[in-house]
C-alpha positions in Angstrom: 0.0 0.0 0.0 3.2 2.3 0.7 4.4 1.9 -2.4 1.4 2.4 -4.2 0.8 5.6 -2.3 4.2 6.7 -3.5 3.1 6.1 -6.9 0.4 8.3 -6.8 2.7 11.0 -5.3 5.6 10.2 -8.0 2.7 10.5 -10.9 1.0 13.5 -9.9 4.2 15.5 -9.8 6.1 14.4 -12.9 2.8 14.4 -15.0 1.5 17.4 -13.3 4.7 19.3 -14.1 4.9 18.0 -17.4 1.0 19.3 -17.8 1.5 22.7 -16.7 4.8 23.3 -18.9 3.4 22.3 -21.6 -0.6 23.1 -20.8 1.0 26.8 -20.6 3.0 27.0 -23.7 0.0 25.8 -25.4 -2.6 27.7 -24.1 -0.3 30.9 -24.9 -0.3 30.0 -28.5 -4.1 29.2 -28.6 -4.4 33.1 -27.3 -2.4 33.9 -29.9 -4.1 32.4 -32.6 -7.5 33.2 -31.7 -6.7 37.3 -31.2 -5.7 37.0 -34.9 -8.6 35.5 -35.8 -11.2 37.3 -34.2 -9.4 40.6 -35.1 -11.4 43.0 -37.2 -10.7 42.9 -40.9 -11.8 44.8 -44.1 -14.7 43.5 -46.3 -17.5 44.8 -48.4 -21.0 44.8 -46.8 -21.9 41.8 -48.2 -19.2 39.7 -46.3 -19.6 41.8 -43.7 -22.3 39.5 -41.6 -20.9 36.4 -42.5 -17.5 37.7 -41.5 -18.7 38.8 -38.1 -20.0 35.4 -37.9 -16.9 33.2 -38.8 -15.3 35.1 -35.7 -17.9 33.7 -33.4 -16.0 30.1 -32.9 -12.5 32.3 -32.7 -13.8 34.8 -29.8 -15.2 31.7 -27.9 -12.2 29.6 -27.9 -10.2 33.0 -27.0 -12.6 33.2 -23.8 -11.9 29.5 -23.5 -8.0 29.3 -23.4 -7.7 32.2 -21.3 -9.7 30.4 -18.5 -8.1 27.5 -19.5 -4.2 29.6 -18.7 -5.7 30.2 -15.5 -6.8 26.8 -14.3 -3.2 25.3 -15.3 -1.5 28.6 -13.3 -3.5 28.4 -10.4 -5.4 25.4 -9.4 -3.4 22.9 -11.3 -0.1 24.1 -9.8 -2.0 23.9 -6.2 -3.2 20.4 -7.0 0.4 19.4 -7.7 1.5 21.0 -4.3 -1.8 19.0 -2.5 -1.4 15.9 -4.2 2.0 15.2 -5.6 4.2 16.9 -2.3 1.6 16.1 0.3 1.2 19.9 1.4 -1.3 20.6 4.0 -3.5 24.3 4.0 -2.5 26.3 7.2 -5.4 28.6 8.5 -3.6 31.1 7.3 -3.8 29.8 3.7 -7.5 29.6 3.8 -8.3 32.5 1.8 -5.3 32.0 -1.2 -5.1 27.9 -1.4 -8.7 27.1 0.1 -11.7 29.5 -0.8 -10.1 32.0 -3.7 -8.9 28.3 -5.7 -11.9 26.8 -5.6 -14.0 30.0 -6.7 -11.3 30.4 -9.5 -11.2 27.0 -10.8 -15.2 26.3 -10.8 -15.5 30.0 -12.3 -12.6 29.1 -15.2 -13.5 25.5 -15.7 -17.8 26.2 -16.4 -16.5 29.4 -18.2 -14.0 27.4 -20.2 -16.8 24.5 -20.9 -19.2 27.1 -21.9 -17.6 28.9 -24.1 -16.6 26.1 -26.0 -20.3 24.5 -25.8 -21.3 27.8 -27.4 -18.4 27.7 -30.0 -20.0 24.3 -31.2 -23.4 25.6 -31.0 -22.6 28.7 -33.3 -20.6 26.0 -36.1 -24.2 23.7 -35.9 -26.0 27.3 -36.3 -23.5 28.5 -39.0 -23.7 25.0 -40.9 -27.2 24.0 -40.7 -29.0 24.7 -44.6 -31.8 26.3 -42.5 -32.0 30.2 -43.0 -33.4 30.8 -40.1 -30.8 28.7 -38.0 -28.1 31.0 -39.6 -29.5 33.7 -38.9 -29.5 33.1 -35.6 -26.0 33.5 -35.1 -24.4 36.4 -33.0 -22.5 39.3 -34.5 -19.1 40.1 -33.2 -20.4 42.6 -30.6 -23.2 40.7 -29.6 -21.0 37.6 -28.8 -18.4 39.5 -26.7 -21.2 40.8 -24.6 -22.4 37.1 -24.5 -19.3 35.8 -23.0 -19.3 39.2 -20.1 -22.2 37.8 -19.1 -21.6 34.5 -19.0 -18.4 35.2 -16.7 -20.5 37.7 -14.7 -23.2 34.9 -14.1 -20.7 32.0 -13.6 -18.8 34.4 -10.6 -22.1 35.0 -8.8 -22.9 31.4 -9.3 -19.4 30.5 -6.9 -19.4 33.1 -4.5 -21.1 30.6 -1.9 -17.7 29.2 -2.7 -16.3 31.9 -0.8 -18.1 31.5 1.9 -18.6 27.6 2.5 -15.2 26.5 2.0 -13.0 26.0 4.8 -10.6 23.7 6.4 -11.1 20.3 7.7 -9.6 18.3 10.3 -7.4 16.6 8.0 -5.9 20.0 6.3 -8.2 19.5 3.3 -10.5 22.3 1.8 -13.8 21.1 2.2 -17.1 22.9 2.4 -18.3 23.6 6.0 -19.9 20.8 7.4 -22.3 22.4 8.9 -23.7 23.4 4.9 -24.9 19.6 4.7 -27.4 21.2 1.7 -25.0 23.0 -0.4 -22.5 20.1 0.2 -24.8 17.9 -2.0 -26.0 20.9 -4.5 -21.8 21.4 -4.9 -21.3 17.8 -5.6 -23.8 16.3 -7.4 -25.2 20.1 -9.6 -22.0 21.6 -9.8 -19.3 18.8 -10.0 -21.3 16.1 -11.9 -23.8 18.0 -13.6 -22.2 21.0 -14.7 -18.8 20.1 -15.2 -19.6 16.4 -16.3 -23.5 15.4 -17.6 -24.3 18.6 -19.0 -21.3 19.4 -21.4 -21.0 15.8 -22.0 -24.7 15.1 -23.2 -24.7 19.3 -25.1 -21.3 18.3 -27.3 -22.2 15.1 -27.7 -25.7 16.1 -29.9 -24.4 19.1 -31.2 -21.2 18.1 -32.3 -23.0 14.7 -33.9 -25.9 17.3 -35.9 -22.6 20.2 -36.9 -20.8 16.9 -38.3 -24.1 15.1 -40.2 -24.7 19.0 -41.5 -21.3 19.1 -42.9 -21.3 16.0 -44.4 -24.8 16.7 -46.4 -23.0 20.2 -47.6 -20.8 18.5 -49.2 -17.3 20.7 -49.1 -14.8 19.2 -51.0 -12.3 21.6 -50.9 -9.4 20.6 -48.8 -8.4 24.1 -47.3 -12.2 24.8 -45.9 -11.8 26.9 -43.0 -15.4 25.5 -41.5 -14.9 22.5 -42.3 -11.5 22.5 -40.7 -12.7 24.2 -37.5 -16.2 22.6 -37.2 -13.6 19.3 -37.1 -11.3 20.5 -34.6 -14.3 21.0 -32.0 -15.9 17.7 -32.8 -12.5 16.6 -31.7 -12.0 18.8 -28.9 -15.7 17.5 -28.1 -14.7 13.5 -28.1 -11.3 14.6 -25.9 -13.8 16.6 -22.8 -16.3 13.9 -22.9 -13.6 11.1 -22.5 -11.9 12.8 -19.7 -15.2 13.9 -17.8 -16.3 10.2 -17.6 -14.0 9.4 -14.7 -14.5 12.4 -12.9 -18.0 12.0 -12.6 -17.6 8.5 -11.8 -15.3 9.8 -8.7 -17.4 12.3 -7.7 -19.9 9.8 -7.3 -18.1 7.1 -5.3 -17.8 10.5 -3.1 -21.2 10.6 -2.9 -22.1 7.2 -2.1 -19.9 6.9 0.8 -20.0 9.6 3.8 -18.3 12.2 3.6 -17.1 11.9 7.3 -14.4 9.3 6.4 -11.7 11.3 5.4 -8.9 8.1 5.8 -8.3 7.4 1.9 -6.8 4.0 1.4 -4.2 4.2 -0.9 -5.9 2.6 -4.1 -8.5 5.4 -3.5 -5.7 8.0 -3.4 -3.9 6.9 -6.5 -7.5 6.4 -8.9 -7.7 9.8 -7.7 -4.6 10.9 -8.5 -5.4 9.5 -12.3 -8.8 11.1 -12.5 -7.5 14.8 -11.2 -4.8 14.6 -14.3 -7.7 13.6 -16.8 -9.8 16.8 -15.7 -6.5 18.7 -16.4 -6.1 17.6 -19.8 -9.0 19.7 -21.2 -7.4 22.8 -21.0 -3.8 21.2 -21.4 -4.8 19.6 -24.6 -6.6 21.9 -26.5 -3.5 23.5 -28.5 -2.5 20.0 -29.5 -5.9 18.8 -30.7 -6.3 22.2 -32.5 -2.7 21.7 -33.9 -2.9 18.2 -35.4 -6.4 18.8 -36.4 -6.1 22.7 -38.4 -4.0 23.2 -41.1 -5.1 26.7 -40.6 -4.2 26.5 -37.3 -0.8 24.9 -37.4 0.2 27.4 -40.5 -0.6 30.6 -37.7 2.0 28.4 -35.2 4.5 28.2 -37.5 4.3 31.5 -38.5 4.7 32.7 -35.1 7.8 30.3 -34.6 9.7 30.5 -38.0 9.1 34.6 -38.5 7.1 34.3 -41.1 5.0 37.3 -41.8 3.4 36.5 -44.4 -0.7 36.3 -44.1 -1.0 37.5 -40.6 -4.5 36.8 -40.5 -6.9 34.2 -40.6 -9.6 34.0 -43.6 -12.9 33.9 -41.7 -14.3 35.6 -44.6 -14.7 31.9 -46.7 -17.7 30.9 -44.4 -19.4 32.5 -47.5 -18.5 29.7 -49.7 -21.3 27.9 -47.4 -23.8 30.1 -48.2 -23.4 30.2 -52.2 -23.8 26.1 -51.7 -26.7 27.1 -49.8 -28.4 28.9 -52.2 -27.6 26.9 -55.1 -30.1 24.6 -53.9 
């Protein structure tokens, strides 16, 4: 059991370090990226809706890897600390490691999630041969006010976060046992519904109708920008479903067994261990999926790495070439 508690230990730093190196350097060049392709460009009127629409996807995923630099700076670096070097939270550290993590990393996680729920929703919107259903899609403006107030609800939803969270007997943050209701709304509304059910069952429809739509459009051409980025979330969709299943299992083996029995054996320490790094590697592996996935994408990188200046801007304006196959029928 001693060994296999050092394993857990051993793995959480050396994978945790490894996450955060390169969950940063990844999440820097997704920034990147998408401030190039949501910047403003010149077009006729025509284009000029469609272009506002194309940059829908690009200022959602910008929203998204921002929370997702965040979550690797702050809670994942804490998690290593907790986890891999057995740190324990002094009441002193109750406000920085304790309440002010937890309100960051639910805020940046469901902000993260959301945003990109709503970056698939616009490509299914964008995609779909019904007018109406295209129409529906933000402008530029509209979307960035979209994402304010999706932040703005998201930190009034955590606040109780604040408040509830303490320390426990055994040096762990833990809600207030005393808040035996909002111990059960946190677990089983905010940890497995919201960060695990919800997202899992929204990308899993939406992401199957955006790729069936697609597929009835009929883009051959190779260098589609929509076709490239509505594939890049379908597989940014398959990566946070697979890593959300065995959260949401843990979080309910939590639930099944009292919360009052804080001695973990060491098998239950080390499955924990393993499920924490999955959660992680949703905003770790985003750069990576969007890299292998986008030619677009990887062509901005290299850009950026070799000095090429060449083209310093994405072409969000070919979402039109969906609407002239659109009419055409």
């Amino acid at each position: 059991m001693q060994d296999m508690n050092t394993t857990a230990h051993f793995l959480m730093i050396i994978a945790g370090i490894v996450m955060l190196i390169f969950g940063s350097i990844g999440n820097l060049l997704n920034i990147y990226v998408f401030t190039l392709w949501s910047r403003s460009q010149q077009s006729t009127r025509d284009q000029h809706h469609n272009t506002n629409q194309a940059k829908n996807s690009a200022l959602y995923l910008l929203a998204s890897s921002v929370s997702n630099l965040i979550i690797i700076l702050y809670p994942l670096l804490t998690r290593i600390i907790f986890d891999g070097f057995g740190y324990s939270v002094s009441s002193y550290e109750v406000i920085s490691l304790c309440k002010l993590r937890f309100f960051v990393l639910h805020t940046c996680d469901l902000l993260s999630l959301t945003c990109f729920c709503m970056a698939t929703f616009d490509r299914y919107l964008i995609t779909s041969r019904n007018v109406h259903l295209r129409n529906l899609s933000a402008t530029k403006k509209r979307t960035i006010q979209i994402i304010l107030l999706i932040f703005f609800l998201l930190c009034l939803h955590s606040i109780p976060l604040l408040i509830f969270f303490k320390i426990s007997p055994t040096n762990d943050c833990d809600i207030d046992s005393n808040q035996y209701y909002y111990y059960y709304y946190y677990l089983f509304v905010i940890q497995i519904f919201l960060h695990g059910i919800l997202p899992i069952v929204f990308l899993s429809i939406f992401g199957t109708l955006t790729f069936q739509q697609l597929n009835r459009l009929q883009i051959h051409s190779r260098l589609n920008v929509d076709k490239q980025l509505s594939r890049m979330l379908l597989l940014m969709s398959l990566a946070i479903i697979l890593s959300s299943i065995p959260y949401c299992i843990e979080q309910i083996y939590y639930g099944m067994f009292s919360r009052d029995d804080q001695q973990r054996s060491a098998l239950v320490f080390l499955l924990h261990v393993i499920s924490s790094l999955l959660f992680y590697t949703n905003p770790v592996s985003s750069f990576y999926i969007y890299f292998v996935s986008t030619p677009h994408f990887r062509r901005e990188v290299q850009k950026l790495v070799f000095g090429d200046k060449h083209h310093h801007h994405f072409i969000n304006n070919q979402i039109h070439t969906i609407d002239k196959l659109h009419h055409s029928h």
